[in-house]
N, C-alpha and C positions, 0 to 999 in steps of 0.2 A: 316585506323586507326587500324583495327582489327589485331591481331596479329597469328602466325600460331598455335599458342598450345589456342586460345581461344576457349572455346565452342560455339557452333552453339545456335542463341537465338529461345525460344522455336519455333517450326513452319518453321523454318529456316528464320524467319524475324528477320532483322537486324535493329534496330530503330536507334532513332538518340534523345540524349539528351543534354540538355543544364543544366548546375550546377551555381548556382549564390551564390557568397559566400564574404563576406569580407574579408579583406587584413591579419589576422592574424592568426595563426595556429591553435587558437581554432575553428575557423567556415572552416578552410581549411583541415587541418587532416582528417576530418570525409566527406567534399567531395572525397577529394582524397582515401579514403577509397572505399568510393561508387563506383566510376569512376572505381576504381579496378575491382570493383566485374559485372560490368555491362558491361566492356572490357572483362571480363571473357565469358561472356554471349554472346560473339559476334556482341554487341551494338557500337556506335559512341555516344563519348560524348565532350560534348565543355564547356570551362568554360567561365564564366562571374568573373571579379573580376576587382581591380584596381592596379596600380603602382606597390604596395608593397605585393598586391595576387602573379602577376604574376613572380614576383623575388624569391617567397619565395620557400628554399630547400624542394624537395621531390616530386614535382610533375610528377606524369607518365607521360613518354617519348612522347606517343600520346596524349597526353590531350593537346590538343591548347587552348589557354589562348585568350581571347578577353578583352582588357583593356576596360573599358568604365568612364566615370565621375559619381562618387557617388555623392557629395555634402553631407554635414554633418549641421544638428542641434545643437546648441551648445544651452548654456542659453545665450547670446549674438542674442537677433532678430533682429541684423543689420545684422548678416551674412545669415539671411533663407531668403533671396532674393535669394541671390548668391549660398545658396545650392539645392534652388527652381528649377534654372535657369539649375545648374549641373546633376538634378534627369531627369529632361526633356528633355536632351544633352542624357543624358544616357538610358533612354526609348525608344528615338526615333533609336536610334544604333541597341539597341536590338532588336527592330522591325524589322528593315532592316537584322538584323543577321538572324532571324526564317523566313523572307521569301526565305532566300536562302538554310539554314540549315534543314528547316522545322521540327522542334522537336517535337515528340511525347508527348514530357512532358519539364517540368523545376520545377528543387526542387532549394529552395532558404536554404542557410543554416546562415541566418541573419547576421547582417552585413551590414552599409551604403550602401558598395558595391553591395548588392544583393537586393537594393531596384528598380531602375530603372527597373530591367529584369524582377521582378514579376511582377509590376506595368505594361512591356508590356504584360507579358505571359495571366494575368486576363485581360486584354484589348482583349488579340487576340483570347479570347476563349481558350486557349492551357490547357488541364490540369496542375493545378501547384498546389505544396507541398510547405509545409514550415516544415523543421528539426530545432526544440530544443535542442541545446546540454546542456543548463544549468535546474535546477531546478526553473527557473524563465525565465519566456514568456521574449525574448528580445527587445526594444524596437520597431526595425525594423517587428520582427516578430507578435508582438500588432498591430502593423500598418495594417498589412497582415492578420491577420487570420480570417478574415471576407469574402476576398475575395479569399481566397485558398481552395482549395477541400478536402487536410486534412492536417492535423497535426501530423507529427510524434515526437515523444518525447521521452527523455533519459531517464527520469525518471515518476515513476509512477504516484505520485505527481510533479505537477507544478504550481507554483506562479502565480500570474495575467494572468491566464488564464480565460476566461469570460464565467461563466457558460453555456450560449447559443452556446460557438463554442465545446466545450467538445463531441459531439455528431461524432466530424468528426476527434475526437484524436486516435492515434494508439501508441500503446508503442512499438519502436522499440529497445531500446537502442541509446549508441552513439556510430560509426564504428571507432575501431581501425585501425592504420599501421597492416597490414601482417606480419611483419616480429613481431611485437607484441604478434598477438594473438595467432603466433607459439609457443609464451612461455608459454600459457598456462596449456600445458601438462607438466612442468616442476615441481619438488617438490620442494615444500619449505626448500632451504638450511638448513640442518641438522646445529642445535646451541646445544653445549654442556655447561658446567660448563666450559670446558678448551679450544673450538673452539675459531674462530677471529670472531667475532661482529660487522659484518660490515653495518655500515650506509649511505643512499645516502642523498644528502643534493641539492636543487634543488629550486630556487626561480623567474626562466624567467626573463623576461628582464626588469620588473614592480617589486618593494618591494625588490629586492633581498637582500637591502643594512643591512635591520633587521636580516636576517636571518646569513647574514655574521658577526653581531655584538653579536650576542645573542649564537648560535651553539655551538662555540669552549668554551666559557665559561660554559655553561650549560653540556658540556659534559665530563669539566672536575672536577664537582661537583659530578659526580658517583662514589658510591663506588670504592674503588680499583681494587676490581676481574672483576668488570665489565670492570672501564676504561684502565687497563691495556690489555684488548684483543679487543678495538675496534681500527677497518678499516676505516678509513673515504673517503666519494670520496664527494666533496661538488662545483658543479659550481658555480661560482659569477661573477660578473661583474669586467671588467677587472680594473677600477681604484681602485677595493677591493683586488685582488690579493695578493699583499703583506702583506698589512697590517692583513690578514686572516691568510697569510703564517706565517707571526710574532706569531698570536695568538695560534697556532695551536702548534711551536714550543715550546713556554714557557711551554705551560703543556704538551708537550712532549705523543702527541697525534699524532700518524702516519695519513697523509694525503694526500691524491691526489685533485690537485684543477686546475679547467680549465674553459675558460668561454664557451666553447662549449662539449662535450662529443660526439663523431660519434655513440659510442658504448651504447648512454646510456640507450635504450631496454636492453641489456646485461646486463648492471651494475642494473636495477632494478630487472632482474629476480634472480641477484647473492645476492640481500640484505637482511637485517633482518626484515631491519626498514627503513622505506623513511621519512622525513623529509621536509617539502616546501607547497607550495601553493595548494590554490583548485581550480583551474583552471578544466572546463568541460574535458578537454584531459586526465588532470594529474588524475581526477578519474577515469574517464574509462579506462585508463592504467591500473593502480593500483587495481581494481575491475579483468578485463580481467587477469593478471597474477596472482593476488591474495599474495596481500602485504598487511603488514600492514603500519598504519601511524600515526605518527603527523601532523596535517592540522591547519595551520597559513593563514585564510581569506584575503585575498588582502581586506585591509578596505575599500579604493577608488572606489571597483567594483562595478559597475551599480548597483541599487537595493540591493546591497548588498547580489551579485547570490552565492558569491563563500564559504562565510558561508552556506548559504541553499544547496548547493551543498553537502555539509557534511554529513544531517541530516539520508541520506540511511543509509550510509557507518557507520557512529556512531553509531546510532541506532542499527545494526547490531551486534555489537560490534569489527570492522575492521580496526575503527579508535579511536582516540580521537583527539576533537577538541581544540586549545586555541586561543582566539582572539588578535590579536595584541595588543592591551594595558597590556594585562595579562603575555606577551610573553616576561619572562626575564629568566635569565640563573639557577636561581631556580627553577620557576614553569619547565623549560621545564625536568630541572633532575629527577623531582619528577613523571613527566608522563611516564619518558623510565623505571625509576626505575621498576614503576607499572608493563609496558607492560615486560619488558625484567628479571627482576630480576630471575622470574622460565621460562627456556625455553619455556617449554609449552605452558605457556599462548602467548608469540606471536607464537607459530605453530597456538593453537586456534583462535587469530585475523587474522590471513592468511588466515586461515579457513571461517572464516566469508566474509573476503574482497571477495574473490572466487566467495562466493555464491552470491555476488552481480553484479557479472560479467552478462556482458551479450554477449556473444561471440558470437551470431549469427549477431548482429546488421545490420551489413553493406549485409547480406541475406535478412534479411526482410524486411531493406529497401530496397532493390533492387525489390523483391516482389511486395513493395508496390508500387512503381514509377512503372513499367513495367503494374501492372495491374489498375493503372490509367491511362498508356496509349495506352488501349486494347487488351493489348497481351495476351492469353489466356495462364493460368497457369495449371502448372500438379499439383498442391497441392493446396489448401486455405491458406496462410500466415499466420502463429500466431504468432503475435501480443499481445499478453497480452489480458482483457477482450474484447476488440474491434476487436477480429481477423476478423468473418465473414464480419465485416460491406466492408472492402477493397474489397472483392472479389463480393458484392453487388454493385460496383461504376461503372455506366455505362461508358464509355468511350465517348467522343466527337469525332463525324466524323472529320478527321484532317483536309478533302478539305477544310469544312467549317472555321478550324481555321486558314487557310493559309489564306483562303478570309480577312477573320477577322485582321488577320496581317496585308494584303494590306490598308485594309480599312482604319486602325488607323493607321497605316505612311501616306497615305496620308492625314486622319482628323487631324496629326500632321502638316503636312506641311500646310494648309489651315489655320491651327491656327493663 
């Protein structure tokens, strides 16, 4: 699996890890991240995910994908039989996968799908992590963090988090795409009085349909000097397309609109102002390049992560937040007005977004998983306040967790 320009892992041992992640981009981006950085390392890694994991774009070329059955909780208790039945399908696979695969370690990055594999990994003895990409414990990763060895997290603060497992948290951040966090080093596109004002407009495949209704009206309540020099690039869903495309021309507001973008690392490193959702990726993008934003909460989301997702980046001053109920073609002109009217002040939100970046993530997570699964490190891993405690984490003899993996496939089968 290793490739020829990867580096040798420390010691010249080569591990072998397992990633368990559910089926959508926010809990998968930041595996594939890791997988990156630990192919980099000279390691083998394997993914655990289901159906719509293993279909989704971007996955590295060596990363083999293992489908396994998640089964899902819903508020309907006639179905947690049936996702009882699919977690225990899914456990016992996993098991059978680590006796052959033998993994060092397994970091879950929550997610249905990544319940089965931790649920065998803490069965089989195996060291296992749980990664945090939201500012709120997920549900799946609640479930887990009693019985995982630590907790890595994107943000400093974290929501339902249970004071007793705090002790075994490390703050990694969340790991960007590479081609991403290449744009770091990039400056913040020069905005004059008389430059183009270009904005990206960005809503995923959940809520998009507000963003396509609300945008082009609210953009074209800006003054003149402003609205006559903006760029727009705004993805939407394709039954909006036109009717976007209509809106866009009446006010005579130059646009680019697609329901996919290949390029759109590019278009956000090229923007002034992003515009969309708070999705765990969409901040850490946006932190790692150093943009500023409007952030419009997916109201529907779990616990309501993707508002508290906001709370760094605003705070900060990188963003401003409005809540979908609030989020009409007024209030939203009245916030660009704020951020955009003196250039400056969005160079100084980019400024801030920056500083909230955390560009090592997918390092330190690597750090941390490798040195939970005993590989001896040339540095101590920082981590945020918790750095020492990772490099204090004994390791588990693996014979023992291979035994342990045998054990519990067959106390499965015996069930």
């Amino acid at each position: 699996m290793t490739g020829a320009n990867a580096h040798p892992a420390p010691g010249g041992a080569s591990r072998h890890f397992v990633l368990a992640a559910g089926g959508t981009g926010g809990h998968l981006i930041p595996a594939f991240a890791l997988a990156e950085e630990l192919h980099a390392r000279g390691h083998h890694v394997a993914l655990l995910t289901d159906e719509r994991g293993a279909a989704l774009p971007g996955k590295p070329a060596y990363l083999t994908s293992h489908v396994i059955p998640a089964g899902r909780f819903g508020k309907n208790p006639l179905g947690w039989i049936g996702g009882l039945r699919a977690v225990l399908a899914g456990r016992s696979m996993a098991l059978r996968l680590f006796e052959t695969f033998e993994p060092t370690a397994v970091v879950g990055f929550g997610g249905y799908p990544a319940l089965p594999g931790l649920l065998a990994s803490t069965a089989a003895g195996i060291p296992s992590i749980i990664h945090e990409q939201n500012a709120v414990l997920g549900r799946v990763n609640r479930l887990l963090a009693g019985r995982v060895d630590a907790i890595a997290t994107s943000y400093a603060a974290v929501d339902r988090l249970k004071p007793k497992h705090r002790g075994k948290v490390h703050l990694t951040g969340n790991p960007v795409r590479p081609e991403v966090l290449a744009l770091r080093e990039q400056d913040f596109p020069q905005l004059t009085g008389e430059s183009l004002f270009r904005v990206l407009v960005t809503g995923g495949s959940q809520g998009a349909r507000v963003l396509s209704e609300v945008v082009p009206d609210g953009l074209a309540m800006l003054p003149t000097a402003l609205r006559q020099r903006l760029q727009v690039t705004q993805q939407c869903r394709a039954e909006d397309l036109e009717a976007v495309r209509a809106r866009y021309a009446a006010h005579d507001i130059p646009a680019e609109l697609g329901t996919y973008f290949e390029d759109m690392h590019e278009r956000l490193a090229g923007a002034h102002l992003f515009i969309g959702r708070a999705g765990a990726s969409t901040i850490a993008e946006l932190t790692a390049v150093g943009r500023p934003a409007i952030l419009v909460p997916l109201p529907i989301a779990t616990d309501d992560h993707q508002a508290v997702n906001t709370r760094e980046m605003v705070k900060a001053g990188g963003a401003r937040m409005i809540r979908q109920e609030a989020f009409q073609p007024k209030e939203l002109a009245k916030q660009i007005q704020a951020m955009a009217q003196n250039p400056q002040s969005l160079a100084n939100a980019a400024h801030c977004a920056f500083n909230c970046g955390r560009p090592d993530a997918a390092k330190d997570l690597a750090d941390l998983v490798t040195n939970m699964g005993g590989i001896d490190l040339m540095d101590v891993i920082r981590v945020g306040e918790n750095a020492p405690r990772a490099a204090q984490t004994a390791a588990r003899p693996q014979t023992a967790s291979r035994k342990a993996a045998k054990d519990a496939v067959q106390h499965g089968a015996d069930a």
